[in-house]
C-alpha positions in Angstrom: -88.1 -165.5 86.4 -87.9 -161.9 86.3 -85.1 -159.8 84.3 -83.4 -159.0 87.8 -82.9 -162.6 88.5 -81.8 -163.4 85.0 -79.2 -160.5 84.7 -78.3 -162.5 88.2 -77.8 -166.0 86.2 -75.9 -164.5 83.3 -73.2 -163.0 85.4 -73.3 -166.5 87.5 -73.1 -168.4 84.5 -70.2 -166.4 83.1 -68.2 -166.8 86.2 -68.8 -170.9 86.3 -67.9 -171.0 82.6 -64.4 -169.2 83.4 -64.0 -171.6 86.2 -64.5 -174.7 84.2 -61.8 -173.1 82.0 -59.0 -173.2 84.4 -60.2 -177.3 84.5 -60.2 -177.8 81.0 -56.7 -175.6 80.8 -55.1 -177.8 83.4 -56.2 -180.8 82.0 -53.3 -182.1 80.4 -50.8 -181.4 83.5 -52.8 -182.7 86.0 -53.7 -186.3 84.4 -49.8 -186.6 83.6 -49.3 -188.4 87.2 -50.6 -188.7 90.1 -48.7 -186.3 92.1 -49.7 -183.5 89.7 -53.0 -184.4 90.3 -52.7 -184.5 94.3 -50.0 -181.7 94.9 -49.4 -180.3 91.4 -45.9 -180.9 91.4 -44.7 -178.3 94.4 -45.2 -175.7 91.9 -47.4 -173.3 93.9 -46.4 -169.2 94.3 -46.6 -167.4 97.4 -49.4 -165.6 95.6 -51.5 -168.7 94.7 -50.4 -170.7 97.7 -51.4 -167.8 100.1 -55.1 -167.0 98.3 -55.5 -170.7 97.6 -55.2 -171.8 101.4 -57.5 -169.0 102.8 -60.0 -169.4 100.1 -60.3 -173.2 100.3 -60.6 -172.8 104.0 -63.1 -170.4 104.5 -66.1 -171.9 102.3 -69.2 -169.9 102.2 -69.2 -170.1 105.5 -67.0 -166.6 105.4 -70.3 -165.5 103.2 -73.2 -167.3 105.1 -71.9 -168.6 107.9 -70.3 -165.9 109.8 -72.6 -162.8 108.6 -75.3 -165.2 109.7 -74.0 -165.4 113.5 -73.4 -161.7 113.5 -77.1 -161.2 112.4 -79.0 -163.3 114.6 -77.0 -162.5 118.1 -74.7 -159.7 118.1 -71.3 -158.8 118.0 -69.2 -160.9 120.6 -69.9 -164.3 119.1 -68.7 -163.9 115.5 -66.0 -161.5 116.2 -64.1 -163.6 118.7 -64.3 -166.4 116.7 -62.8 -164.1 113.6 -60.1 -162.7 116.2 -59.0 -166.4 116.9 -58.9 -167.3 113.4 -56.9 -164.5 111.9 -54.4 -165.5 115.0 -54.7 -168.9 114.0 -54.0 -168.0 110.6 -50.7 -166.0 111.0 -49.4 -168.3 113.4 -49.6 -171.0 111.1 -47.7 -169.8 109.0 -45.5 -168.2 111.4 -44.4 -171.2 112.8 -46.0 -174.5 110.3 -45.7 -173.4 107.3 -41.7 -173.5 106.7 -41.1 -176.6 108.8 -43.4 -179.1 107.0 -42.6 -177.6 103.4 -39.1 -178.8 104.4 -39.7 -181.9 106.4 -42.3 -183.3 104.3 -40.1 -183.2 101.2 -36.5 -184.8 103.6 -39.5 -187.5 104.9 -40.0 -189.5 101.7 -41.1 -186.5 100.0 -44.2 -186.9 101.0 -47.7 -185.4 99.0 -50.4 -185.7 101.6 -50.6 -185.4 105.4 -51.1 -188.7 105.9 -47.8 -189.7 104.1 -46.2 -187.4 105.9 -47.3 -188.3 109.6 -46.4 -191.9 108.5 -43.4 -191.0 107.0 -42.2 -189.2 110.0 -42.5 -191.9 112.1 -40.9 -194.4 109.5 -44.1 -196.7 110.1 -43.8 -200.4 108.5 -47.0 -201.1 109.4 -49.4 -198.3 107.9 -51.2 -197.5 111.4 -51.0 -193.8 111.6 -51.8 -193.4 107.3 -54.8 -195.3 107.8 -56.4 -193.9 111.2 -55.6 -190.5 109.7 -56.8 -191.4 106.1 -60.0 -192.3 108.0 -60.6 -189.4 109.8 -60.2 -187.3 106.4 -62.9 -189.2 104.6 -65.2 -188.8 107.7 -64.8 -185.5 108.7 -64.0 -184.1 104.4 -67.5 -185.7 103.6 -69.2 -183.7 106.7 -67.2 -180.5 105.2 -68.3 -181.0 101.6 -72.1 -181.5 102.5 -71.8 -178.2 104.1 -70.2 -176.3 101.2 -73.8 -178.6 99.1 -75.8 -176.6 101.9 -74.5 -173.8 100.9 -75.2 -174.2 96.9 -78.6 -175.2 97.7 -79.7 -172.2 100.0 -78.2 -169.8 97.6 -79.8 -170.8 94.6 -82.9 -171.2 96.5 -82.6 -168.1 98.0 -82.1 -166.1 94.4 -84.1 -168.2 92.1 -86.8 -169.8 94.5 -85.8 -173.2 92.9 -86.2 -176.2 95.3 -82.7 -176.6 97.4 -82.5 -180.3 97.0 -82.5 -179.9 93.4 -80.2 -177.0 92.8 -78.0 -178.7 95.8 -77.5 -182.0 93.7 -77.1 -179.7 90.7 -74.2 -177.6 92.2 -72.6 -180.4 93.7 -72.5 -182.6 90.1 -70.8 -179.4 88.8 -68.0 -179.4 91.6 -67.7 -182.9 91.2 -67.1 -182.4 87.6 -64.7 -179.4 88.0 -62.5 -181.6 91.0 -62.3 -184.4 88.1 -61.2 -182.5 85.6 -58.5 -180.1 87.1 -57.0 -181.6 90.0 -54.9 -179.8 92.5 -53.6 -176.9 90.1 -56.9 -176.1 88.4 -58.2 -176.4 92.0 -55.5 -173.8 93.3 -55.7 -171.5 90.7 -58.9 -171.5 90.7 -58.9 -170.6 94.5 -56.7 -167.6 93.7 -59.1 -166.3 91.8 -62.5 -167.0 93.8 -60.4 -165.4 96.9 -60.2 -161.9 95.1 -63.9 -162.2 94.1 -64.5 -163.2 97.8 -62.6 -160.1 98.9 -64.0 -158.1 97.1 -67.4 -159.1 97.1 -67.4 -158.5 101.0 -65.5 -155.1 100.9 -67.7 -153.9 98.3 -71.4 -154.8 100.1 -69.5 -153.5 103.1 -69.4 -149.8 102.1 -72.5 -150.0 100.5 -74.5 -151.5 103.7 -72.4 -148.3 105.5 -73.9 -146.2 103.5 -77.1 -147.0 103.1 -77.5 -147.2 106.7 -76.5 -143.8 106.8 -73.0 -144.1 108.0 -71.0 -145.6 110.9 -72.7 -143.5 113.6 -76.3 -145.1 112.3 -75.1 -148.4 112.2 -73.6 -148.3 116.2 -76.8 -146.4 117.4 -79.1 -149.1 115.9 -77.2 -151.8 117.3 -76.9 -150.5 120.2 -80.5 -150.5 120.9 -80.1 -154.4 120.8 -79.8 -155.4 124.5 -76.0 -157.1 124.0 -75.9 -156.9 120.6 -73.1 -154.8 120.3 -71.3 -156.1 123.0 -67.6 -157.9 123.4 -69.1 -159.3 126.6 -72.4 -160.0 126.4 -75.0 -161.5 123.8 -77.9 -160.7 122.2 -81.3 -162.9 123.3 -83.8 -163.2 120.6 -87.4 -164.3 121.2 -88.0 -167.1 119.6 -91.5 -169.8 119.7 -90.5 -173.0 117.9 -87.2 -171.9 116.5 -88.6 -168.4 114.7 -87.8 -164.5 116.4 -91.4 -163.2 117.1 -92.1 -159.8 116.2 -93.7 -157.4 118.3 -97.1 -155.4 117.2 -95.1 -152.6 115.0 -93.1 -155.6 113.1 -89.7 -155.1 114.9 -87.9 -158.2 115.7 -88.2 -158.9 120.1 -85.1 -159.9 121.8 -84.9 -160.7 125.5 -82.0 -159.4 128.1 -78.8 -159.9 126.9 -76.8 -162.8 127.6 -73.7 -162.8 129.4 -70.4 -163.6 127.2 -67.7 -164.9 129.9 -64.3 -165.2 129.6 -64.7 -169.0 129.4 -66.7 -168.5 126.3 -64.1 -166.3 125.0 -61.3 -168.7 125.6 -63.6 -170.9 123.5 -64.6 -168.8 120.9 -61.0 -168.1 120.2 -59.9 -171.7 119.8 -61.6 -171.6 117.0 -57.5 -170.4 115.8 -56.1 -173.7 116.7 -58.1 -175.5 113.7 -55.8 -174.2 111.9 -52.5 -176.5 112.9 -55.2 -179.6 111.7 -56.5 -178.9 108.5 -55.4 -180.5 105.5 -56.4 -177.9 103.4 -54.5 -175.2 104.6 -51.2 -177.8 105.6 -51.0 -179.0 102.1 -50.7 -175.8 100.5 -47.7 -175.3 102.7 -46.2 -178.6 101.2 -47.4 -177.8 97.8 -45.5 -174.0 97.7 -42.2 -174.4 95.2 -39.8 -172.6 97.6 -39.5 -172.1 101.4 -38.2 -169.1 101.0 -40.8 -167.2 99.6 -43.2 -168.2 102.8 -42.6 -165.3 104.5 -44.6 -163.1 101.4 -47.2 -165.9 101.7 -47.9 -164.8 105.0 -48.3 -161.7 104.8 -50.3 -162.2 101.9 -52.8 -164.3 103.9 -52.8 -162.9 107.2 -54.0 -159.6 105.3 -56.6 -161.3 102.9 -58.1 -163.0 105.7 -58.0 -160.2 108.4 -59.7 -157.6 105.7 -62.2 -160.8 104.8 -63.4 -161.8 108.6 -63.9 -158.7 110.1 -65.7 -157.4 106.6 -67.6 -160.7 106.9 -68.6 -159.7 111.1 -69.6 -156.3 110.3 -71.8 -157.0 107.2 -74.2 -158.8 109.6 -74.3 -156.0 112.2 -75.3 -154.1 109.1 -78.1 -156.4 107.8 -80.1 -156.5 110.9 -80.0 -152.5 110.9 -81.2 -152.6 107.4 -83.3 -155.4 107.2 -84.1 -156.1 111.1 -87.3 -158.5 110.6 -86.4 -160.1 107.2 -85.1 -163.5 108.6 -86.2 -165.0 111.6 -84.2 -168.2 112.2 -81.2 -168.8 112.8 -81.1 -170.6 109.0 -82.1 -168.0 107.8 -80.2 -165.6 108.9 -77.3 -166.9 106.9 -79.2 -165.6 104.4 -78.5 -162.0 105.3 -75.2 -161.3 102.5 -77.8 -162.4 99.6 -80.4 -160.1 100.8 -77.9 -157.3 101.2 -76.3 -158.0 97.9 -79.8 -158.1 95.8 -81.1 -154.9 97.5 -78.3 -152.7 97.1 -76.8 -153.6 93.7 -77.5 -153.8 90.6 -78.5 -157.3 89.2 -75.6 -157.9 86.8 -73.4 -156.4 89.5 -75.3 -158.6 92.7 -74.5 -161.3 90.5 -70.8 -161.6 90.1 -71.2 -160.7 94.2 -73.2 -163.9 94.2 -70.9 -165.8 92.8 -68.3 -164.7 95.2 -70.2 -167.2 97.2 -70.7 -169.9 94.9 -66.7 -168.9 94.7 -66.3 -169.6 98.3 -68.4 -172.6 97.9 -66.5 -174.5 95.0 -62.6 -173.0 96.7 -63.4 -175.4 99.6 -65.7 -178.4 98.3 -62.7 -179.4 95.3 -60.7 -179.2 97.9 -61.8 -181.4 100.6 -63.1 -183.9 97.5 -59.4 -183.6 96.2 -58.1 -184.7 99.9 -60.2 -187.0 100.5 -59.9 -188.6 96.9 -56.2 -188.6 97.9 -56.6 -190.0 101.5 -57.9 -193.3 100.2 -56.2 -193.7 96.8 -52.7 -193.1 98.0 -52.3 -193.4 101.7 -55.0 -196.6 101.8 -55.1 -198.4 98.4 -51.5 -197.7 97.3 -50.0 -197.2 101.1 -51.7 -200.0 102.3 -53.9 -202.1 99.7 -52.1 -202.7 96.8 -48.3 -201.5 97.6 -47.4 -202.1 93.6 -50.9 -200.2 92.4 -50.4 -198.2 88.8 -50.2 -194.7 88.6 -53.3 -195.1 86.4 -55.4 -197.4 88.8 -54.8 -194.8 91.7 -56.3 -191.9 89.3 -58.9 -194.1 88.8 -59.5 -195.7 92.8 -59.3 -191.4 93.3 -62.1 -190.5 91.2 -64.7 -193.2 92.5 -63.8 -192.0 96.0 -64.4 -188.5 94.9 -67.5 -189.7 93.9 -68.2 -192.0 96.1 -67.3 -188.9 98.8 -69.4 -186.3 97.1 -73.1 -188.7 97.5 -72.5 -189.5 101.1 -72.0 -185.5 101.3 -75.2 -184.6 99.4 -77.1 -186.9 101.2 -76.8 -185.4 104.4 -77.5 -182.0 102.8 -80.5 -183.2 101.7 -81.6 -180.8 104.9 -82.7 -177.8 104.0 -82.5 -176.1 107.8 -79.3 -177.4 108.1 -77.3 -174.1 109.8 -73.9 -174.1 108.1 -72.1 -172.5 110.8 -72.4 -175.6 113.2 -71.8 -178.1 110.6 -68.3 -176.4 109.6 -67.7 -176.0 113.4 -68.0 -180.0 114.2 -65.5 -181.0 111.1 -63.1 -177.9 112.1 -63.1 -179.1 115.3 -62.4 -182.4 114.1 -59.6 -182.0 112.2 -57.9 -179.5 114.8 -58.0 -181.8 117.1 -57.0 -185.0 115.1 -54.3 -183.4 113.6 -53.7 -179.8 114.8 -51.9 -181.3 118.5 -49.4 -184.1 116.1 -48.6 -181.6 113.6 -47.1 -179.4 116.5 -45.2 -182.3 117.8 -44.2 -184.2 114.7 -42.6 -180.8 113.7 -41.2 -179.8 117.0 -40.6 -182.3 119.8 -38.1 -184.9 118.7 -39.1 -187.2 121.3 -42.5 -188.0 119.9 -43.2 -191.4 119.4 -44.9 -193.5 116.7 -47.7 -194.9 120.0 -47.8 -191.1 120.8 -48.9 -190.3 117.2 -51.3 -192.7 117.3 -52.7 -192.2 121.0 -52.6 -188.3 119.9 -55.0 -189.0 117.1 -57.5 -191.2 118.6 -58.3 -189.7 121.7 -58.3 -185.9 120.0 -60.6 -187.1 117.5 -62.8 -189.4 119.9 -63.0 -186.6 122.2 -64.7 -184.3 119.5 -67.5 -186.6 119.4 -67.9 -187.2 123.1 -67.7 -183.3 123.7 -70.6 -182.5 121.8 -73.2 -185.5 122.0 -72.8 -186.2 125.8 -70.5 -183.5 127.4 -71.5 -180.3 125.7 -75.2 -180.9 126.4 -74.7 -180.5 130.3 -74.5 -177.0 129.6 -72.7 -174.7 132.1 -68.8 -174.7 131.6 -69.6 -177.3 129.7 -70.9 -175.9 127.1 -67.5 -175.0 125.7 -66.5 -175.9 121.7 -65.5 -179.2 121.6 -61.9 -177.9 119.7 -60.6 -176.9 122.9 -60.9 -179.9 125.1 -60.3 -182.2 122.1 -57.2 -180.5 121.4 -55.7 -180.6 125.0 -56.3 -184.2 125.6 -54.9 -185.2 122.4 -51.9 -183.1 123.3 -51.9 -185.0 126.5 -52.0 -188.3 125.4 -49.1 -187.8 123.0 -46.5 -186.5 125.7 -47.9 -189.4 128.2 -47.7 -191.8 125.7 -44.3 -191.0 124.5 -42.4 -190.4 127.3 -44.1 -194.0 128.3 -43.0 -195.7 125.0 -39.5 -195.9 123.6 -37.6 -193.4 122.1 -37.7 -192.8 118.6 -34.8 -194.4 116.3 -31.7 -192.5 115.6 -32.8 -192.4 111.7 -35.9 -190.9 112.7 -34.0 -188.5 115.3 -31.4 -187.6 112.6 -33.8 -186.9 110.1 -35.9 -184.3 112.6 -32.8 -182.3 113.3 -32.0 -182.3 109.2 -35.9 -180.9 109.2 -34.7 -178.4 111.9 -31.5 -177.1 110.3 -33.2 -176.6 106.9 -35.9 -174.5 108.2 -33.5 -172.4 110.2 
C-alpha cells in the first residue's frame, strides 16, 4: 500500500471511529426500551429528521449509482429519474409527512408502518402487519445487499483488496453499529453522513468543472457523444460481451443515439412515487417530535436533495469528459466518483470524500437492518407470535433478525458485477408499490377498507415481480419500470376492492376525520 492510499485509510478510519461514537453515546437511551430503540422516542428535529430521511434513502447509490448511469449513457436517463425524485421528495412531504405524524400517534400510537397500516384498519386478525412485515424483510434484505455491494466495490476499488472480503468486512461493521445505537444513533448519525454526502459531491463537482476547463468544455465534449447530452435521446455504447470497445486512438465507440420517448420519461419519472412506500423515509415522518415544525423539514430536504441529485447527474457527465476510456462496463462505471475523487484531490482530502460514500452506505444499510429488525420483532413476534413478549425478548428476537437479515444480504452480494443501480431500482420499486398506493389511501380516502388494504398490497407487490421477469423482457412499451404499473394496479385493486367490500366501522371513520382535523 502506497502513502496515497494510506493517507486514504487514516481519514476513513477517522471518520468510522466518530461514527461508532454516536453508537457508543446512544447506547444507554436506546437499550432503555424498545421504542427508543425502533423510533427513538418521537424525539427527532426538523434538522435531523430532514437529513436523516434523505440520507438513509439515497445510499451510495446517490455516489455510485447515479454518477454511474450518467457515465455510461448520457444525460436523459439519470437526470429524469433525479427530476422525479426531488418531485417525489417534496411532495412527500408536502402532503405525507404531517398526516401520518398525526394519525400514527391517534392510531394506537403506532412505531412502525406496519403497526400503523394495521392499526388503521383496527385489524383483530394481524393480516395486513404480517403481509407488510413480509414484504420489508424481503425487499430490506435486497436493499442492504446493495448498500454490501457498495462497501465491497469501494474498498476494492481504493485498496485493490478482494470485494468479498472487504464486503463481509464492512457489512460486520454496520451490523455492529445498527446493534449498538438503534434508531437515534442511527439518525444522528445520518445527519451527519448527509453533510459529508453534500459536500463531498459539491466539492468534486467544482473541481471536475474545472479541470475540464469550465462549463463550455464539459458541454462541447459531451456533445460530441451521439445522445449523450440529450433530454430526448440516449447515448449507444459499443459493447462485445458486456465491455465498450475502443477504437484505434483509445477513445471509447458509441453507436447512434437512442431515442428517449415520452413513455420512457413517464417512467423514468415514477421513480418519484417510491417515495409514498418507503419505510425509511415514512418513519422519519412518525419519528419527528412536533408536526409543526414539518414545514422547515421540508424545505430542508427538498434543498439537500435537489443540490445532491443534480450534483450527483452532472459529476458523471464530467468523468467521461475527463476520463472517457477508464471504465468500460456498466459496473464499472459506478466507479467513476472514486476515480474523480483520487485524481483530483489530495489523499487525506479524497479520503474524507471517500467516506462520504462509505457515509452514504452505512445512512441506508442501519436503516433498512433497523426496519427490518423491527418488522419481525414487533409487528410479527410481539403483533402476532407472542402477544405478551418482554420488552427484553423483542430487543433480543430484533437483533437475531438484524443478523439473521444482514447474511441473507451479504450473500447475494457476494457478486462482484452486481450493478447497484438496478438492484436499488427492483426494492424501490417494491416498496413504492407495496406501500406507496395504501399510504395515500389509508391517509386520505375514508372509505378504504381493511380487504382493500390487503388486495392493495398483494397485487402492487406481485405485480413488481411479474413486470420485470416476464413483462418487462418483451421489450417495446413494455419495457417500462415496473414502479409504474405496479403502482397503478395496486391503486386499482384497493378502490375495486373497497367499494366491493363493506364500509369501514364508524370507530375507524371517526378516528380518520380526528387524523384529518389535526393535520389541518
Amino acid at each position: 500500500m502506497n502513502t496515497d492510499s494510506i493517507q486514504i485509510l487514516i481519514a476513513m478510519i477517522l471518520y468510522i471511529v466518530a461514527i461508532l461514537g454516536i453508537g457508543v453515546y446512544f447506547l444507554k437511551i436506546a437499550n432503555e426500551n424498545s421504542d427508543n430503540y425502533f423510533i427513538g422516542g418521537r424525539s427527532l428535529g426538523p434538522w435531523v429528521a430532514a437529513m436523516s430521511a434523505e440520507a438513509s434513502d439515497m445510499s451510495g447509490w446517490l455516489l455510485m449509482g447515479l454518477p454511474g448511469v450518467a457515465y455510461w449513457c448520457g444525460l436523459s436517463d439519470a437526470f429524469w429519474t433525479a427530476l422525479g425524485l426531488a418531485l417525489g421528495t417534496y411532495l412527500n412531504w408536502l402532503i405525507v409527512a404531517k398526516r401520518l405524524r398525526n394519525y400514527s400517534s391517534i392510531a394506537g400510537d403506532a412505531i412502525t408502518i406496519p403497526e400503523y397500516f394495521s392499526n388503521r384498519f383496527k385489524e383483530n386478525k394481524k393480516v395486513i402487519m404480517l403481509i407488510a412485515s413480509l414484504f420489508i424483510l424481503v425487499f430490506f434484505t435486497v436493499y442492504a445487499a446493495s448498500c454490501f455491494v457498495t462497501v465491497g466495490k469501494l474498498f476494492n476499488a481504493l485498496f485493490g483488496v478482494q470485494y468479498q472480503v472487504v464486503m463481509i468486512a464492512g457489512a460486520c461493521f454496520v451490523i455492529l453499529y445498527t446493534l449498538l445505537g438503534g434508531f437515534l444513533a442511527e439518525s444522528v448519525s445520518d445527519f451527519l453522513q448527509g453533510i459529508i454526502m453534500i459536500i463531498a459531491l459539491t466539492l468534486v463537482l467544482f473541481l471536475g468543472v474545472s479541470a475540464a476547463g469550465g462549463v463550455g468544455a464539459v458541454v462541447d465534449n459531451v456533445q460530441n457523444i451521439p445522445g449523450f447530452f440529450s433530454f430526448f435521446g440516449i447515448a449507444n455504447p459499443t459493447v462485445v460481451d458486456g465491455v465498450q470497445q475502443l477504437n484505434a486512438s483509445g477513445a471509447p465507440l458509441f453507436g447512434e443515439a437512442l431515442p428517449y420517448t415520452f413513455l420512457t420519461i413517464i417512467s423514468t419519472m415514477s421513480w418519484g412515487l417510491g417515495y409514498f412506500g418507503v419505510p425509511q423515509v415514512l418513519l422519519r415522518f412518525i419519528a419527528i417530535r412536533d408536526a409543526a415544525e414539518i414545514p422547515k423539514a421540508r424545505r430542508i430536504a427538498t434543498t439537500w436533495c435537489v443540490i445532491s441529485l443534480f450534483s450527483a447527474v452532472i459529476i458523471g457527465l464530467i468523468g467521461r469528459v475527463l476520463f472517457p476510456a477508464e471504465l468500460l462496463t456498466p459496473s464499472g462505471a459506478e466507479s467513476i466518483f472514486i476515480v474523480m475523487s483520487t485524481n483530483l484531490l489530495p489523499p487525506l482530502l479524497a479520503g474524507f470524500v471517500m467516506a462520504g460514500i462509505l457515509a452514504a452506505t452505512m445512512s441506508s444499510s442501519d436503516s433498512y437492518l433497523l426496519i427490518a429488525a423491527s418488522a419481525f420483532s414487533k409487528n410479527i413476534y410481539e403483533g402476532i407470535l407472542k402477544k405478551d413478549a418482554t420488552d427484553k425478548e423483542i430487543m433480543r428476537v430484533s437483533h437475531i433478525t438484524l443478523i439473521g437479515v444482514s447474511i441473507i444480504g451479504i450473500i447475494l452480494a457476494l457478486d462482484e458485477t452486481s450493478v447497484i443501480f438496478s438492484i436499488v431500482s427492483f426494492a424501490w420499486a417494491g416498496f413504492g408499490a407495496t406501500f406507496g398506493p395504501l399510504m395515500l389511501f389509508s391517509l386520505f380516502w375514508k372509505r378504504t377498507t381493511r380487504e382493500g388494504a390487503i388486495a392493495g398490497m398483494i397485487s402492487g407487490g406481485a405485480m413488481v415481480f411479474i413486470w420485470r421477469l416476464l413483462i418487462k423482457p418483451l421489450g417495446g412499451v413494455f419495457g417500462i419500470y415496473e414502479l409504474l404499473p405496479a403502482f397503478l394496479v395496486s391503486c386499482a385493486f384497493i378502490i375495486v376492492v373497497s367499494l366491493m367490500t363493506k364500509e369501514p366501522s364508524l370507530e375507524i371513520q371517526d378516528e380518520f376525520e380526528r387524523a384529518k382535523s389535526a393535520s389541518i
